[in-house]
C-alpha positions as CSV (number, residue, x, y, z in Angstrom):
1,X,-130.4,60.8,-87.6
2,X,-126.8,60.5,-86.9
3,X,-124.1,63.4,-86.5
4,X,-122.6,61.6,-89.5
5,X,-125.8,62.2,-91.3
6,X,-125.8,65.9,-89.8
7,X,-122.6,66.8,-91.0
8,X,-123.0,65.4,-94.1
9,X,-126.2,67.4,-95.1
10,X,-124.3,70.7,-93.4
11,X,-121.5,70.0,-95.8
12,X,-124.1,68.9,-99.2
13,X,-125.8,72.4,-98.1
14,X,-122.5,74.4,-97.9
15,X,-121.5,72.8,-101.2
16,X,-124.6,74.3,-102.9
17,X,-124.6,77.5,-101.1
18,X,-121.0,77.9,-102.4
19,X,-121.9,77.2,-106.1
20,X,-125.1,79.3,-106.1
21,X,-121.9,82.6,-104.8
22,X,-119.5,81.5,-107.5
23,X,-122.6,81.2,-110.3
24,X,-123.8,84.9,-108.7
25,X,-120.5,86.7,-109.3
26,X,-119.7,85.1,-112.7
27,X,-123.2,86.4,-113.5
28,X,-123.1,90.0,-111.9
29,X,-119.3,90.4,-113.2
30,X,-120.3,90.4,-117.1
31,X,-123.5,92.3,-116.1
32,X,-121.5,94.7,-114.2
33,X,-119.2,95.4,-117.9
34,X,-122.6,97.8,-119.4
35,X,-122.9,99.9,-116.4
36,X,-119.1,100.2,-116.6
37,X,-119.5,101.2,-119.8
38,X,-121.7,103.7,-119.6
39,X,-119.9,105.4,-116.6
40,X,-116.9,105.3,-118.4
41,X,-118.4,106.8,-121.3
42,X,-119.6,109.6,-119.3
43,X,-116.4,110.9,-117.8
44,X,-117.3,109.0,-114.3
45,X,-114.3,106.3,-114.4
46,X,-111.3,106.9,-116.5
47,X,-110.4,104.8,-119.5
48,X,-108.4,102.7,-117.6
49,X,-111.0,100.6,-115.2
50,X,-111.2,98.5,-118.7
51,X,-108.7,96.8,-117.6
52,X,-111.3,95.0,-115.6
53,X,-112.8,93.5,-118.3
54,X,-109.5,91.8,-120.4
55,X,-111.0,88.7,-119.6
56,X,-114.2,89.7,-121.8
57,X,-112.6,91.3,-124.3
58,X,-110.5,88.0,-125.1
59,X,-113.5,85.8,-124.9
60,X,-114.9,88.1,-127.4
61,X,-111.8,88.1,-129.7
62,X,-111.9,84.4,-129.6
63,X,-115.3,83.3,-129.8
64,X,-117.9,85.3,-132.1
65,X,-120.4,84.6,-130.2
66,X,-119.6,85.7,-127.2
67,X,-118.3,88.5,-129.0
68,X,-121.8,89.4,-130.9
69,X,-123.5,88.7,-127.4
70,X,-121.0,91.2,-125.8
71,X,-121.5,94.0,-128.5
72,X,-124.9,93.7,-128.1
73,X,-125.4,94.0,-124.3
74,X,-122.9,97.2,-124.8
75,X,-124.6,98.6,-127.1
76,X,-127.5,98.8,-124.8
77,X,-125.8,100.7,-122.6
78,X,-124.0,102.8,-124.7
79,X,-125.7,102.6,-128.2
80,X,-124.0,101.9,-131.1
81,X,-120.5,103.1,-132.6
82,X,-120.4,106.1,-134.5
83,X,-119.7,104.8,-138.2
């Protein structure tokens, strides 16, 4: 094997190891929104950490299902709205 060869499997498995990060904190941010949620809810955070989630609560504006899937997960967290 060449150092050619070498560095270009270092790089292919930095590559991946990068992707799998990014993937992970797209995944653990919209996760992270019920918990957030719920500590909000109970007086732990103030009303304005939401700010944190804009992103979500545009995607769920513009798209309804990302909006349903949204309600949903916080609704789990928090139950339902009062009617």
């Amino acid at each position: 094997m060449t150092t050619d060869e070498t560095e270009d499997g270092k790089r292919n498995s930095l590559g991946t190891i990068l992707i799998v990060v990014i993937v992970f904190l797209a995944v653990a941010y919209v996760l992270s929104c019920g918990p957030v949620l719920w500590l909000r809810e109970h007086g732990y955070l103030p009303s304005q950490a939401r700010i944190v989630y804009w992103p979500l609560d545009e995607l769920a504006i513009r798209s309804e299902l990302a909006g349903t899937a949204l309600e949903w997960y916080a609704e789990l967290w928090v139950g339902p709205p009062p009617p």
